[in-house]
C-alpha positions in Angstrom: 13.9 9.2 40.4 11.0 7.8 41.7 8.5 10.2 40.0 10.4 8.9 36.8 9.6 4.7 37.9 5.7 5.9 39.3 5.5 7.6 35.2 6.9 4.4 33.5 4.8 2.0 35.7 1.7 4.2 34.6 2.4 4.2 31.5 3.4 0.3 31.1 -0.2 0.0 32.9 -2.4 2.1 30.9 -0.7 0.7 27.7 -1.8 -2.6 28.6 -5.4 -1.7 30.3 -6.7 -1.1 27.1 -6.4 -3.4 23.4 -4.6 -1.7 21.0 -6.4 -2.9 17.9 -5.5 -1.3 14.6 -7.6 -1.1 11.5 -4.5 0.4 9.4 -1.5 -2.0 9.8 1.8 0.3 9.7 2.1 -0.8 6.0 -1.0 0.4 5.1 -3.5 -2.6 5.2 -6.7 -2.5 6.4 -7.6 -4.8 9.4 -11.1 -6.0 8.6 -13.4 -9.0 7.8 -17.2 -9.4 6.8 -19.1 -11.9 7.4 -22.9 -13.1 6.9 -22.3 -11.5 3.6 -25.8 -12.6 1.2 -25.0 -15.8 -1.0 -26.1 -13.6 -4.1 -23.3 -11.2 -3.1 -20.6 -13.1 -4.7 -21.8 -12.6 -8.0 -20.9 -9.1 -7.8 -17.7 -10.8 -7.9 -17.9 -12.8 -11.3 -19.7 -9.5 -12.8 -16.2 -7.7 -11.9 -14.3 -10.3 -13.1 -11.2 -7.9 -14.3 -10.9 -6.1 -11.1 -11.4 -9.8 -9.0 -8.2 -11.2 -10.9 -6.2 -8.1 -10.9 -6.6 -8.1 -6.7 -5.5 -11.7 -6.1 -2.7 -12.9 -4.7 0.3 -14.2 -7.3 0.2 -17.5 -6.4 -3.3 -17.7 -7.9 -2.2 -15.4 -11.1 0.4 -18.3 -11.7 -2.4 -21.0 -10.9 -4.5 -19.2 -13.7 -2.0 -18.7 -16.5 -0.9 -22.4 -15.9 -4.7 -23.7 -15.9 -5.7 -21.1 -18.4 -3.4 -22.5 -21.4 -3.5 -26.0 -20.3 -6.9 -26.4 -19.6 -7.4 -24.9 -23.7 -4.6 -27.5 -25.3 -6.7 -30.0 -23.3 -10.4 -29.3 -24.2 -9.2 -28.9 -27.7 -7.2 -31.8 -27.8 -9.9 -33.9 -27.1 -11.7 -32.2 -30.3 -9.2 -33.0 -32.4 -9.1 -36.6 -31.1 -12.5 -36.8 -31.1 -12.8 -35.7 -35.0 -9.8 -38.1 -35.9 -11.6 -41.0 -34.7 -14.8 -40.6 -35.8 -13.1 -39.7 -39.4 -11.2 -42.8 -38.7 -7.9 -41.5 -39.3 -5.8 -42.8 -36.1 -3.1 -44.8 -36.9 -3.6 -48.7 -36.8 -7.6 -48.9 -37.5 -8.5 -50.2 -40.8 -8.5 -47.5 -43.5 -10.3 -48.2 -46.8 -8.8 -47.4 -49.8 -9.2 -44.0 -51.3 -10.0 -42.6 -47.6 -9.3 -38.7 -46.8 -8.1 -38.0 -43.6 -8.9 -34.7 -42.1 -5.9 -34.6 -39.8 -2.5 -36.4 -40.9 -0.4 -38.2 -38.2 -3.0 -38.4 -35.2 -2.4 -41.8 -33.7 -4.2 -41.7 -30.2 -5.0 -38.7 -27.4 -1.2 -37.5 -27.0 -0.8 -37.2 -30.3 -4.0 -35.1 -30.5 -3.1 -33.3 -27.4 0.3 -32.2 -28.9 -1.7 -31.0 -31.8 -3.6 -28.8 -29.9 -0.6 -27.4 -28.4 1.4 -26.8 -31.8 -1.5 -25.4 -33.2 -2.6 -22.9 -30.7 1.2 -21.8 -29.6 1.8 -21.4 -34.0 4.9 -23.9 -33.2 3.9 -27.1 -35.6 6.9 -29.3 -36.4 5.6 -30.5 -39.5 4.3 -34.1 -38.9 0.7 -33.4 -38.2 -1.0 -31.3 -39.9 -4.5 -30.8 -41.7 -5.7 -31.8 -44.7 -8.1 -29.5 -45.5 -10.6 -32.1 -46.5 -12.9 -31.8 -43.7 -15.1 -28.7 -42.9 -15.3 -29.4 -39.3 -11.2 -29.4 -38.6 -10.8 -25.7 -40.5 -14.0 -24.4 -38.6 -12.1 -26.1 -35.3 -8.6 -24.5 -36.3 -10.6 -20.4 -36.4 -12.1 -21.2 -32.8 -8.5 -22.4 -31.4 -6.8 -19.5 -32.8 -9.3 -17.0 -31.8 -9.3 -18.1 -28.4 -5.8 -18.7 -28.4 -5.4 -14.7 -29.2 -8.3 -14.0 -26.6 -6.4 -15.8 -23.7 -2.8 -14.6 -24.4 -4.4 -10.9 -24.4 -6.3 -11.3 -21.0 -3.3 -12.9 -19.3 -0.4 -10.2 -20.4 -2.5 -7.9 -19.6 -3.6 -9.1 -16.5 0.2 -9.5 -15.4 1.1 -6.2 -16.7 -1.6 -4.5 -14.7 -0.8 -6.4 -11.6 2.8 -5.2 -11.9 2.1 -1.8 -12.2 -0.3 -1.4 -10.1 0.0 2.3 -8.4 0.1 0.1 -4.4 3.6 -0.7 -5.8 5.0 2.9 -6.0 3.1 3.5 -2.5 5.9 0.6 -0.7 8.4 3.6 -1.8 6.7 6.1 0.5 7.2 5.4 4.1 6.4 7.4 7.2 8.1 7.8 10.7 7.8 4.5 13.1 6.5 7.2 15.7 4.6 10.7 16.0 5.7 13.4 18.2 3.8 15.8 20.2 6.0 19.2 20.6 5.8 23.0 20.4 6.2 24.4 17.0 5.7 28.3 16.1 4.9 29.0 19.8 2.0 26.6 19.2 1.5 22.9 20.5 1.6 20.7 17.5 1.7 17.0 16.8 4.0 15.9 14.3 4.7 13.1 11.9 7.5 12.6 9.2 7.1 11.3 5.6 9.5 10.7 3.1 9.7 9.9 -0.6 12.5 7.0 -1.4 11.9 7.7 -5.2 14.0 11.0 -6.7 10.5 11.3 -9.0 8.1 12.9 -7.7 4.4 12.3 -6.6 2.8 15.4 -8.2 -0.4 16.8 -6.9 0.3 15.5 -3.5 -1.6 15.9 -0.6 -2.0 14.6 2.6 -5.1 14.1 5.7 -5.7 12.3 8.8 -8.9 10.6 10.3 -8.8 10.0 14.1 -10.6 6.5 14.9 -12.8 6.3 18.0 -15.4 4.9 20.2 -18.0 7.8 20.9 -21.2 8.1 22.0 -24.4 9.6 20.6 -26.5 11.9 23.0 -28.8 9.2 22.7 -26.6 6.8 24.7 -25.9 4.5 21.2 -22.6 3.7 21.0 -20.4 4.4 17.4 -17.7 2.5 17.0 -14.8 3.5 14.6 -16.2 7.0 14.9 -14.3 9.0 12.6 -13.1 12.4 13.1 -11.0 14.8 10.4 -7.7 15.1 10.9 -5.6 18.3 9.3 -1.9 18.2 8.6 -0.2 21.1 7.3 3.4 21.8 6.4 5.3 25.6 6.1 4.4 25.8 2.7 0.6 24.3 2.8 -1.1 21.2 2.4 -1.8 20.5 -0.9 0.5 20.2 -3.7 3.5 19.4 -2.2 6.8 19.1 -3.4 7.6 16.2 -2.2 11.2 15.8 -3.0 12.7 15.8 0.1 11.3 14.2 3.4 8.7 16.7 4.8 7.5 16.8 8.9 3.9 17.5 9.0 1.8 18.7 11.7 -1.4 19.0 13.1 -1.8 22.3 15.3 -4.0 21.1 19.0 -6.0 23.8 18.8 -9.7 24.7 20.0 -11.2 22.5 17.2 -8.4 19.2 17.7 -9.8 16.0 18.6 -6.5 15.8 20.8 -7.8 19.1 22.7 -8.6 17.3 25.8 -5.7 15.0 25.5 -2.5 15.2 28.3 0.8 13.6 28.6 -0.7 11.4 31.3 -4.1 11.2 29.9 -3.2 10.3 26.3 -2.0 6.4 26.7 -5.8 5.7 28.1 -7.1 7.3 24.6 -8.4 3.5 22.4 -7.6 6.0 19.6 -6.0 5.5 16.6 -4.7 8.0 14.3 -4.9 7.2 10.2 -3.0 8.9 7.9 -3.2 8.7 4.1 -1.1 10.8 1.6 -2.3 11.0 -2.1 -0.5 12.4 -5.3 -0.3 11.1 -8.7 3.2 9.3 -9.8 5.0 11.1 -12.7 6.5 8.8 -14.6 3.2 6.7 -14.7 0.6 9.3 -14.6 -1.2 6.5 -11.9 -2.7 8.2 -8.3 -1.9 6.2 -5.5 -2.7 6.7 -1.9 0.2 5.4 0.8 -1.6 5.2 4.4 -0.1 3.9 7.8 -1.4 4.2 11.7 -0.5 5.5 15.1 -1.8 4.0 18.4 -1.6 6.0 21.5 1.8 3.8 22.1 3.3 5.4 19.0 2.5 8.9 19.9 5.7 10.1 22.1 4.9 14.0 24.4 7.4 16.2 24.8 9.7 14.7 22.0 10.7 16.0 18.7 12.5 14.8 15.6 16.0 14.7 14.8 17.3 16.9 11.9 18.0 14.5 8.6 18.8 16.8 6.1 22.0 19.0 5.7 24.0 20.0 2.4 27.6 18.4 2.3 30.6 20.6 1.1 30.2 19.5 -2.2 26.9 22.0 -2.4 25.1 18.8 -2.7 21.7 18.2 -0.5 22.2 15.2 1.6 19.2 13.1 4.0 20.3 10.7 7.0 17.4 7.9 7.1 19.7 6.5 10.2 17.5 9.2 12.1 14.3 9.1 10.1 12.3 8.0 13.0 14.7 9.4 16.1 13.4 11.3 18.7 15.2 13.7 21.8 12.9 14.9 24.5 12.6 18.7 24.1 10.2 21.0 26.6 6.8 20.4 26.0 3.6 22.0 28.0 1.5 18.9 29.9 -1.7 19.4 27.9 -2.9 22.5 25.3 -4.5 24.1 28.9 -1.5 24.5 30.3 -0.1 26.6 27.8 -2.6 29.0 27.7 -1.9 29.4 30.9 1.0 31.8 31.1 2.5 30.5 34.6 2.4 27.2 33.6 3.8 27.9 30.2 7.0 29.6 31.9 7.2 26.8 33.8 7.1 24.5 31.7 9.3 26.3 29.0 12.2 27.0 31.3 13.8 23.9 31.1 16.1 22.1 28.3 16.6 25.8 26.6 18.2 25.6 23.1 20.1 27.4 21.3 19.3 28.5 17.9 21.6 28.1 14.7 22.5 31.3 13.5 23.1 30.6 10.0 22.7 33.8 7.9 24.4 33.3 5.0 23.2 29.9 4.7 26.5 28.1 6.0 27.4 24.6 4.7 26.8 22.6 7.8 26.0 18.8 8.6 23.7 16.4 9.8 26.2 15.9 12.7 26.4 19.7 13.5 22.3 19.7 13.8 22.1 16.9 15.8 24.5 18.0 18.6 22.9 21.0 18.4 19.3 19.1 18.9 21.3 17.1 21.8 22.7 20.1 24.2 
């Protein structure tokens, strides 16, 4: 008992002795500013105009359709009004006799203003209208159409990119809360669990890892967010997955693991953080998207595994439990990838929690219940 409380105390410690920053938020954002970035810079922006509206926020979408159309009736408006009165054909100045108008019923700026509108949106009502006496007001109407056309073009389609942009599809991809560190294939392994909420699958998927730390050269120069590869398999490869089902990947600690040196005591000291990024192209879109999320050295649990989710039901149907997407049990696990190559150790540490496997020959319908009280003895 006391071994347990010195082991949580340590822990709690050691969590806290060190700030877990992230630069991958668990929903896939990346944790970063720059600053002192050249004046000139922001040009780049302007250049890229198309990819600087598609990226910002909705609020300022909104802001720019409203201004957009508004901001045209206006400026054009005050053309039309502008034309009218120096035609003199607002309503109450003195006409001469015989006078042609160039634009019928314009009395002041609303009235010019709601011109505009009409005429740009196609919706006229029939009181004002032109005359077609003036070269100026037909050469006007051609510019306000075209541009008209121009900006109802860029803003659907600036909408309709923003909706389907392939980050949406990624928000129906979501990973475990936690990663576990347990035997798998005689082999110590760390493991993570994705699943796919969509029944349509990402084809061409793949998935890697990059572990984020602060190394040092032999020079003494310090390199921070040093990045280091990451591998992640699953039974039936790593690339091209078929990704209709939640899949548990894992990374095998062996002699080339950046978790090599790593312990179950050892590991919440680690300012580590562990990136993973899964990529595949969406099929009902044909759009590649890339989901990511993070794991701090408080997210990373030794010596537990994940619960079973997916059973088939008695109507031969396949059937996943989410209620124990992210649940863990505590299962025997060696202290560090040493001390199972050592074979004492390994017997020693093996010989607890033993479990029993499911015979299942014939492929039995079973479910999720059965597997987890089997998981649980």
């Amino acid at each position: 008992m006391l071994q347990f409380i010195h082991k949580e105390v340590h822990d709690h410690v050691a969590e806290h002795r060190i700030p877990q920053t992230r630069l991958v938020t668990k929903d896939g954002h990346c944790n970063i500013e720059f600053s002192n970035v050249a004046y000139h810079s922001h040009f780049a922006y302007l250049m890229d105009f198309w990819t600087t509206f598609v990226e910002i926020r909705w609020r300022f979408v909104i802001l720019s359709f409203v201004a957009a159309f508004t901001g045209s009736w206006f400026v054009f408006g005050l053309l039309w009004y502008f034309i009218a009165k120096s035609n003199g054909d607002l309503e109450g100045e003195n006409v001469p006799d015989g006078h042609l108008k160039c634009i019928e019923n314009i009395n002041g700026l609303t009235s010019a203003f709601l011109y505009s509108l009409e005429t740009q949106t196609t919706i006229g009502y029939g009181g004002r209208a032109l005359t077609g006496h003036c070269a100026q007001t037909v050469a006007l109407l051609v510019v306000q159409s075209l541009m008209g056309a121009i900006i109802n073009c860029f803003m659907c389609g600036l909408i309709l990119a923003k909706i389907s942009l392939p980050k949406n599809r990624a928000k129906t991809v979501t990973f475990s809360d936690t990663a576990v560190i347990c035997l798998k294939n005689q082999t110590l392994c760390l493991q993570i669990r994705v699943a796919n909420l969509r029944k349509t699958l990402l084809i061409g998927s793949h998935i890697y890892g990059k572990l984020l730390k602060t190394s040092v050269t032999l020079d003494g120069e310090p390199i921070i967010l040093d990045q280091v590869n990451v591998d992640f398999l699953v039974d039936a490869g790593k690339d091209n997955l078929f990704f209709i089902c939640p899949l548990t990947l894992y990374h095998v600690i062996d002699t080339s693991s950046p978790f090599l040196e790593m312990t179950a005591d050892t590991l919440q000291q680690h300012n580590i953080e562990l990136v993973v990024f899964l990529e595949g192209m969406a099929e009902s879109t044909s759009s590649s998207c890339q989901v990511r999320t993070s794991y701090i050295p408080s997210e990373i649990q030794w010596g537990y595994c994940f619960l079973p989710i997916i059973s088939r039901n008695k109507g031969g149907k396949y059937h996943v439990d989410f209620s124990n997407f992210s649940q863990t049990v505590p299962v025997a696990t060696p202290h560090c990838h040493s001390c199972y190559l050592n074979q004492l150790n390994k017997d020693l540490a093996l010989h607890q929690h033993a479990q029993q496997g499911i015979d299942n020959p014939g492929f039995e319908v079973v479910t999720t219940e059965d597997l987890v009280n089997n998981v649980q003895k």
